[in-house]
C-alpha positions in Angstrom: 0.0 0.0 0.0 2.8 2.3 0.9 4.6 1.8 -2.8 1.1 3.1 -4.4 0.3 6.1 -2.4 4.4 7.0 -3.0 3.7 7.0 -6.6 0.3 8.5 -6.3 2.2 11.4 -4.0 5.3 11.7 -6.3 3.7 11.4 -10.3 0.1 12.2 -9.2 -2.7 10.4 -11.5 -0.3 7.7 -12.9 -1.9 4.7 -15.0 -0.7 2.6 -12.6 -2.7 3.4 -10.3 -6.5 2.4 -10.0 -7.7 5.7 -9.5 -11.9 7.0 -9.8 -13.6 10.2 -9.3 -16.4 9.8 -6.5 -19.4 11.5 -7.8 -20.6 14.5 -6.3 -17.6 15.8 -5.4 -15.1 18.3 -6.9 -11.8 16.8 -5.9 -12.6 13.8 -4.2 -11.1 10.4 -5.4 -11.0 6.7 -4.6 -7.3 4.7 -5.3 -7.8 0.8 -5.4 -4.9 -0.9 -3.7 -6.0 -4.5 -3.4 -8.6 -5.2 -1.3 -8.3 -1.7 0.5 -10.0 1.5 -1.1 -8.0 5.1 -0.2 -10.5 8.4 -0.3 -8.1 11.0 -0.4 -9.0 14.9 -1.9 -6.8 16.9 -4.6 -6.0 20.2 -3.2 -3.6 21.5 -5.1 -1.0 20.0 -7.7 0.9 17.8 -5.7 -0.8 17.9 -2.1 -3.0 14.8 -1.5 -5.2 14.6 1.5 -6.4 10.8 2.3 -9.2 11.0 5.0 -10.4 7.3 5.0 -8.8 4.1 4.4 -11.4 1.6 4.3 -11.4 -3.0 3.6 -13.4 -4.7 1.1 -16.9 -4.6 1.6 -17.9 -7.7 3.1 -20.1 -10.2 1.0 -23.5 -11.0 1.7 
């Protein structure tokens, strides 16, 4: 996890990394690493603020 939000911090919105916007918001983003999902906001070029990092939703 820590190699993906280096690259994510360092190059941004890289195609290596499974990034989406979350809808409804401006900045606000979700990176798949896994089976964990980051939610992190894009202030500015090059600062990244991740609020949640959150498991797989459990099956039902």
């Amino acid at each position: 996890m820590l190699k993906e939000l280096i690259i994510l911090r360092d190059y941004g919105f890289s195609s290596k990394l499974n990034i989406k916007k979350l809808k409804g918001y401006k900045n606000h983003y979700r990176l798949r690493i896994g089976r964990y999902r980051v939610l992190f906001e894009l202030e500015k070029p090059r600062r990244i603020i991740v609020y949640a990092i959150l498991p797989q939703k459990a099956s039902i």
